[in-house]
Backbone as CSV, one residue per row, in Angstrom:
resi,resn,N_x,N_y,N_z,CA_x,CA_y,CA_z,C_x,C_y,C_z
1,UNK,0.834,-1.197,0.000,0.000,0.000,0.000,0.873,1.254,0.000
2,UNK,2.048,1.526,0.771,2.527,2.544,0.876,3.623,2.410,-0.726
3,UNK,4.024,1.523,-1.580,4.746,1.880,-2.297,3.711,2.639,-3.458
4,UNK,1.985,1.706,-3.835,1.417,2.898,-4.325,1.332,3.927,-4.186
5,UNK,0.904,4.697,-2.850,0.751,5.500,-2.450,1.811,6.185,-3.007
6,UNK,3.549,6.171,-3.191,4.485,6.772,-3.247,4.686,6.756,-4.922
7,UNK,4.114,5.398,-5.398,4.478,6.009,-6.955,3.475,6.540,-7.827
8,UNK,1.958,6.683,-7.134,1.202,7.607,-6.968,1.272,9.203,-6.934
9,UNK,1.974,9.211,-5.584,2.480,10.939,-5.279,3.934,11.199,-6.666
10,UNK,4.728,10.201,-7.211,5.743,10.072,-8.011,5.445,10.944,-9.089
11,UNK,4.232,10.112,-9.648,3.751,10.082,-10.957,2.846,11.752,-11.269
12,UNK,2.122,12.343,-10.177,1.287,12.973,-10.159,2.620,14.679,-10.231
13,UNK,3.549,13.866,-9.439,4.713,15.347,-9.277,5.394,15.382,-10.270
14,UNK,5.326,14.350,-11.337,6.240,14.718,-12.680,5.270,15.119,-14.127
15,UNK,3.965,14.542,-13.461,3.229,14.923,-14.189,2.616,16.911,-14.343
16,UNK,2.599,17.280,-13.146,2.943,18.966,-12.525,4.380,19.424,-13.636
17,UNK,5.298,18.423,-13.992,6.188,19.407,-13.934,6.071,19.398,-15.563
18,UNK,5.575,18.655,-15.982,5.373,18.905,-17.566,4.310,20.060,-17.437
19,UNK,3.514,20.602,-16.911,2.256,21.701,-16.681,3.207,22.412,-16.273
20,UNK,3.896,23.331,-16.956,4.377,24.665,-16.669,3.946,25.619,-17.634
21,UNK,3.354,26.887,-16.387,3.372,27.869,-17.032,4.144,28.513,-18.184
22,UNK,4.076,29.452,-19.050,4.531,30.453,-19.637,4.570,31.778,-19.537
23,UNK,5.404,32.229,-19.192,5.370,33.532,-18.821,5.166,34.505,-19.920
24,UNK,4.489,35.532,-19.647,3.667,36.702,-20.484,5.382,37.025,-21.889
25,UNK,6.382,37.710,-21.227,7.506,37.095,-22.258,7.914,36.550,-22.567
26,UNK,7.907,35.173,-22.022,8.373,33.895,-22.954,7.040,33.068,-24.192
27,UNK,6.255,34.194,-24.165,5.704,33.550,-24.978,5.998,33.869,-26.479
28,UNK,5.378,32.473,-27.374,5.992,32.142,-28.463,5.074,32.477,-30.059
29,UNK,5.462,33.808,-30.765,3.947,33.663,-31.431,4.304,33.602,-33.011
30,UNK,3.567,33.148,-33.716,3.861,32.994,-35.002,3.853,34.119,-35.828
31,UNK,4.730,34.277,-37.087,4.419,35.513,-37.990,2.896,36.551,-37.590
32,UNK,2.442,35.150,-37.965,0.500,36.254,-37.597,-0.207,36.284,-36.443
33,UNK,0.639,36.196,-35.357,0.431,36.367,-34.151,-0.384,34.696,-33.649
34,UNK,-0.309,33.555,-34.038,-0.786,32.473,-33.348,0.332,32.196,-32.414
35,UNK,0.095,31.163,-31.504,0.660,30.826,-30.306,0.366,28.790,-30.129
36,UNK,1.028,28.330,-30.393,1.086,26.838,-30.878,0.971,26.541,-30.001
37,UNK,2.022,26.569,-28.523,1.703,25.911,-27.134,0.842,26.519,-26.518
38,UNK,0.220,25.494,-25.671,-0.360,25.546,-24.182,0.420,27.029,-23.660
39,UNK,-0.284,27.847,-22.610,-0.119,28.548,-21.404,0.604,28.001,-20.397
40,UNK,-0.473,27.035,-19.896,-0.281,26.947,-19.087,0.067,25.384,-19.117
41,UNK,-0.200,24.737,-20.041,0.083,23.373,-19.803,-0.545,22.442,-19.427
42,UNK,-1.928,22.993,-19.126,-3.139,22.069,-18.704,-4.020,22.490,-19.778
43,UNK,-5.136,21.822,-19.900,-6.242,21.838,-20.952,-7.161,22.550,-20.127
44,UNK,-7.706,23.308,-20.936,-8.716,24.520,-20.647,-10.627,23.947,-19.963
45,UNK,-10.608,24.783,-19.050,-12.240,24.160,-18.965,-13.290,25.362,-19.455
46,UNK,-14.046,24.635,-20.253,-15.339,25.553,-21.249,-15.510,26.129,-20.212
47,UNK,-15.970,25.264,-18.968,-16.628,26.211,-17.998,-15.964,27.524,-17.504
48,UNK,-14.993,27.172,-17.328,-14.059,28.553,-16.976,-13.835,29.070,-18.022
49,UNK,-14.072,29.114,-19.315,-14.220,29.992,-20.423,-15.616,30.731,-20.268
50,UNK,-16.484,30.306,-19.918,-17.871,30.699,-20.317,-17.941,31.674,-19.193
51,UNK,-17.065,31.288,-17.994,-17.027,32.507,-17.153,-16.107,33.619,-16.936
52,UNK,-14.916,33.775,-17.435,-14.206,34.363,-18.036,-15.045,35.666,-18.752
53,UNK,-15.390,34.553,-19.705,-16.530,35.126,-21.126,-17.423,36.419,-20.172
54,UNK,-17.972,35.956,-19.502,-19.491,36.634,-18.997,-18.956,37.225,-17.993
55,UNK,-17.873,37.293,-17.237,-18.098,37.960,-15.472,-16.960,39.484,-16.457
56,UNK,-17.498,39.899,-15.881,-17.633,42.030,-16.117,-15.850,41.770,-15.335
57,UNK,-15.904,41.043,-14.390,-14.569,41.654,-13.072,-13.264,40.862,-14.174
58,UNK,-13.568,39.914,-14.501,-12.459,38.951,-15.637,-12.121,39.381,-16.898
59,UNK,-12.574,38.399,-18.193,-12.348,38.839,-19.220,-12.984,39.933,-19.723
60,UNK,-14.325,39.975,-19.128,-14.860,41.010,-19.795,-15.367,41.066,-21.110
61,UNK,-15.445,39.825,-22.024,-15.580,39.669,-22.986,-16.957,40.292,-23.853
62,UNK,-17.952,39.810,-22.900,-19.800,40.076,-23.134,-19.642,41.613,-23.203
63,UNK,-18.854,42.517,-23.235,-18.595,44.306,-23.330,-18.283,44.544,-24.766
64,UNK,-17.862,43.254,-25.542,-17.666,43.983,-27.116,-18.593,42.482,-27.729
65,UNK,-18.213,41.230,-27.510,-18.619,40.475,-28.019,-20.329,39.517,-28.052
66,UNK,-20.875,39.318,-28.516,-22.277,38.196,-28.400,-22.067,37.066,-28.847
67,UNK,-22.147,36.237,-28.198,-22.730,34.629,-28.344,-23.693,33.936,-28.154
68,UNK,-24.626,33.657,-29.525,-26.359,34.055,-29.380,-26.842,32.873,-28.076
69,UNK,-25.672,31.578,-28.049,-25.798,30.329,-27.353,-25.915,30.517,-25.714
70,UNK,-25.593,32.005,-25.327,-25.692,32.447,-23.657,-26.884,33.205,-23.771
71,UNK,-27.983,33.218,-23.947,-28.918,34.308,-23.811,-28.742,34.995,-22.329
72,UNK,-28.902,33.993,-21.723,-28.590,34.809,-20.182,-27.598,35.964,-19.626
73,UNK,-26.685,36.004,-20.395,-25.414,37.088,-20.115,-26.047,38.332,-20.505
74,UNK,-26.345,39.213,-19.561,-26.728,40.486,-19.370,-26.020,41.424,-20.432
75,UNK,-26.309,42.224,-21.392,-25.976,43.089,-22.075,-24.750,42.825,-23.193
76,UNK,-24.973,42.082,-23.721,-23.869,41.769,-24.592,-23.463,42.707,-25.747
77,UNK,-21.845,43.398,-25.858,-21.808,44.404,-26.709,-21.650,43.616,-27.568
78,UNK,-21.528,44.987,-28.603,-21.557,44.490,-30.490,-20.357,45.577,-31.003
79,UNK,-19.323,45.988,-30.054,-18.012,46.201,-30.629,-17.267,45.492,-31.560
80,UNK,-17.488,43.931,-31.012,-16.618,43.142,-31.760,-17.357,42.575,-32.817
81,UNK,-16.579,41.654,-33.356,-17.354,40.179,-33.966,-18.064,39.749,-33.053
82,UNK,-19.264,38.646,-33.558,-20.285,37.982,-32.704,-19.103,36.528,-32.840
83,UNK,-19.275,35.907,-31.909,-18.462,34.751,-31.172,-18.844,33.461,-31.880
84,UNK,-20.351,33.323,-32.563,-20.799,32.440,-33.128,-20.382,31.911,-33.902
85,UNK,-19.780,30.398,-34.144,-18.791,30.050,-35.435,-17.204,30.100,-34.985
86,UNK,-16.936,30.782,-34.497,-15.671,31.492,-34.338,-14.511,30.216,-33.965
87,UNK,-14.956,29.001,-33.749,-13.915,27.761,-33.954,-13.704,27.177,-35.573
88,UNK,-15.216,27.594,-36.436,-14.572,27.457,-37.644,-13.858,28.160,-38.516
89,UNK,-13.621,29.401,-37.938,-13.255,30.609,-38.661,-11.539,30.544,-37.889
90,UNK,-10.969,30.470,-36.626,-10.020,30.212,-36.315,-9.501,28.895,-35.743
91,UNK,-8.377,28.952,-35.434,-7.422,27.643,-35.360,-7.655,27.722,-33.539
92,UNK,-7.391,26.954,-32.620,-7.178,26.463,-31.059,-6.053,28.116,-31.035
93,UNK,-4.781,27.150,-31.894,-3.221,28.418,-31.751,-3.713,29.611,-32.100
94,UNK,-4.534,30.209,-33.208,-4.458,31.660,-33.378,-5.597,32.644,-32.516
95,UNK,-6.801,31.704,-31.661,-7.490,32.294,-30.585,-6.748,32.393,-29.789
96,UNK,-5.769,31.287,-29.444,-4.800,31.710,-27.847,-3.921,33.439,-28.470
97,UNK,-3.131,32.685,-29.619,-2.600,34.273,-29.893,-3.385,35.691,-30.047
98,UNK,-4.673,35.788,-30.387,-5.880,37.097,-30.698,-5.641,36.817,-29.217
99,UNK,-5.613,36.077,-27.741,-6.231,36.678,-26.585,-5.190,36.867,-26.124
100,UNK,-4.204,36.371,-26.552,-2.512,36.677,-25.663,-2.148,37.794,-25.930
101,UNK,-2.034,38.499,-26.963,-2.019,39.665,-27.790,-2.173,40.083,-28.935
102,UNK,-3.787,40.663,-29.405,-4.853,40.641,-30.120,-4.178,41.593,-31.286
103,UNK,-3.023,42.229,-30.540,-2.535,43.822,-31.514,-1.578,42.805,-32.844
104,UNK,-1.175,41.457,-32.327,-0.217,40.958,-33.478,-1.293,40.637,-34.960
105,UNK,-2.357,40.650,-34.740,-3.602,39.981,-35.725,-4.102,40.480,-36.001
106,UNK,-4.003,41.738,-35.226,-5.023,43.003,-35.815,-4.822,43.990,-35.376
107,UNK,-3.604,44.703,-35.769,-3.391,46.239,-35.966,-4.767,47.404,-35.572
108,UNK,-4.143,47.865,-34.246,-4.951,48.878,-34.033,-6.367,48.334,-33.645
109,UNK,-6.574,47.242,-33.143,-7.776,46.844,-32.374,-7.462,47.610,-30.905
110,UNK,-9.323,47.776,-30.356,-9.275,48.426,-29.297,-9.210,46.547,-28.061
111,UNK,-9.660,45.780,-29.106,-9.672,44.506,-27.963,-8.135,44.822,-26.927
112,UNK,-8.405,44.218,-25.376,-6.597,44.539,-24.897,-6.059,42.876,-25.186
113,UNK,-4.877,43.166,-24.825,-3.953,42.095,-24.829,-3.747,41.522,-23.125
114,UNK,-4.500,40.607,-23.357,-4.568,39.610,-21.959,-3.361,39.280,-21.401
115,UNK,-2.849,38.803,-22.297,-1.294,38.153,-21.614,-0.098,39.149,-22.052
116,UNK,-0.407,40.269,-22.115,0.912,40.890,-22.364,0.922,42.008,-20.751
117,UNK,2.303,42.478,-20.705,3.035,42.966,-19.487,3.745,43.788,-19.551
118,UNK,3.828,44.159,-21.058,4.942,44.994,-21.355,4.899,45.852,-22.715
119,UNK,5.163,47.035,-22.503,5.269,47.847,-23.886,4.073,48.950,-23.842
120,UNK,3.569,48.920,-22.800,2.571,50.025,-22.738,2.840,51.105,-22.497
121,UNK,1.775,52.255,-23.011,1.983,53.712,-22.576,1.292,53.735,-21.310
122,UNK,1.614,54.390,-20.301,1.488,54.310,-18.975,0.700,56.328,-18.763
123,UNK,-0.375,56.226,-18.811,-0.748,57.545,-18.844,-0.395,58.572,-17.466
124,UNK,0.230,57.963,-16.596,0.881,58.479,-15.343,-0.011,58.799,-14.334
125,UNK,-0.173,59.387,-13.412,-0.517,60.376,-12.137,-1.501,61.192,-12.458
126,UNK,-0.877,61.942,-13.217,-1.340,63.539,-13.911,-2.619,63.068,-14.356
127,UNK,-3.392,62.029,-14.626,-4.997,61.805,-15.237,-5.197,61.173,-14.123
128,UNK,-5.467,60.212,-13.601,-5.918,58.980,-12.245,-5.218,59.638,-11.282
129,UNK,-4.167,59.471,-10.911,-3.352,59.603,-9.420,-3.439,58.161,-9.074
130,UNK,-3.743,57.375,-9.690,-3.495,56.005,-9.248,-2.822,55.185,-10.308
131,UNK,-2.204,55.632,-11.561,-0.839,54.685,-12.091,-0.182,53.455,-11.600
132,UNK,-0.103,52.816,-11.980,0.830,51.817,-11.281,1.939,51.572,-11.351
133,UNK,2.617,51.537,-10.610,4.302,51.242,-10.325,4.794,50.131,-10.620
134,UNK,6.085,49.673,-11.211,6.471,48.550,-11.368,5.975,47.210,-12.463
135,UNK,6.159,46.245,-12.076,6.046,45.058,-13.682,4.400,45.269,-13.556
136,UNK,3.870,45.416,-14.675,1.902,45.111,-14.871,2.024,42.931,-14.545
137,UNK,0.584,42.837,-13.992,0.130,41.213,-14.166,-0.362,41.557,-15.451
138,UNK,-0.947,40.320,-16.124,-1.293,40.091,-17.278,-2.975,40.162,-16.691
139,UNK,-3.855,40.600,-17.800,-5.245,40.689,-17.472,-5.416,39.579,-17.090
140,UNK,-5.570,38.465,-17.742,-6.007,37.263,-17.844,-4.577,35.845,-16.995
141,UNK,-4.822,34.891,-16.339,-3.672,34.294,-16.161,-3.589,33.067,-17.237
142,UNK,-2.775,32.331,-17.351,-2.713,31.485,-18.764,-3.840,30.120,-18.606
143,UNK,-4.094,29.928,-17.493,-5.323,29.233,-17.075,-6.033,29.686,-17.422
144,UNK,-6.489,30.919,-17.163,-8.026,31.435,-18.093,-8.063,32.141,-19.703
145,UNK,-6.698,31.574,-20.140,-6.584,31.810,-21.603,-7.019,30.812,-22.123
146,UNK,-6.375,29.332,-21.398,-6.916,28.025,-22.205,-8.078,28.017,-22.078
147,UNK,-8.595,28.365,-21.009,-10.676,28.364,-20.360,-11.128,28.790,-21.838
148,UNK,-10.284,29.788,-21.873,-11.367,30.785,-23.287,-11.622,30.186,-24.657
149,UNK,-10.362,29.398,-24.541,-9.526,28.974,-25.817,-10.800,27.698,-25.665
150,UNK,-10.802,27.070,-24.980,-11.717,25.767,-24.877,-12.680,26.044,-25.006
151,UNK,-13.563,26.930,-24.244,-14.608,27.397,-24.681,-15.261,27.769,-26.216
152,UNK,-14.293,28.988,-26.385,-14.251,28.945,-28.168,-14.383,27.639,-28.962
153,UNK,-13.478,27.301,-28.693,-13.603,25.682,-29.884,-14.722,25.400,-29.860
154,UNK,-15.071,25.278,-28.600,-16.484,24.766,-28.942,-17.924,25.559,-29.764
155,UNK,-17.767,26.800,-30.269,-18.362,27.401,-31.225,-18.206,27.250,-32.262
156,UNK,-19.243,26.323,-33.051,-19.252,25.738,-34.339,-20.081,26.150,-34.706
157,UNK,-20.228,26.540,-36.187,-21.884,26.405,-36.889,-22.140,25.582,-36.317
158,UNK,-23.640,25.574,-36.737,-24.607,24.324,-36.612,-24.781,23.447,-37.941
């Protein structure tokens, strides 16, 4: 019993170590801004896409985008594209890259860049008085990139 137990705990700690993050600069993106690997190294849950998707405090997504399949999500903008389809129209890699950083795919979109940390204009003091000091987090963490990413896929025609 105790040697399961141990090649149990073995198996589960080497299995963690293949699930490594990516950090907001080490990430890897193609000419047209896709992103081939995992985030985070684990597989994404719809569910945590769909909430991502809908909660105002997270992605924020339901503020530009509609997905006719949530009726329930309170106020859905029409800034963006509608979400519908949107696994046949893109690849798994080039949704992670549009949410990692949306500016490589599309020049001059107001969408932000979730996983980026760096390269921004920093409007200072002088407008807010509350600026922030030091490295930015990434909007999104790479866990709730795959959420999104999973989620998406699953928007097919019908």
């Amino acid at each position: 019993m105790r040697f399961t137990t141990l090649a149990l705990a073995a198996t589960l700690t080497a299995g963690t170590a293949f699930a490594e993050t990516v950090a907001p600069a080490d990430v890897v993106y193609t000419e047209y801004g896709a992103v081939e690997k995992s985030l985070s190294g684990t597989p994404g849950s719809v569910e945590g896409g769909i909430d991502v998707y809908a909660n105002r405090s997270k992605g924020n997504c339901v503020a530009c985008h509609v997905i006719s399949s949530l009726p329930d999500v309170a106020f859905p903008g029409n800034v963006g594209p509608a979400l519908d389809g949107v696994a046949d129209r893109w690849t798994e890699a080039e949704l992670r890259g549009i949410l990692s950083n949306s500016k490589l795919t599309f020049e001059g979109t107001v969408m932000p860049a979730y996983y980026r940390v760096d390269g921004f204009t920093r409007p200072g003091n002088a407008y807010t008085g509350k600026a922030p000091d030091g490295p930015l987090d990434p909007l999104l963490s790479a866990q709730q990139i795959e959420d999104v990413v999973a989620y998406l896929m699953t928007l097919k025609e019908e």
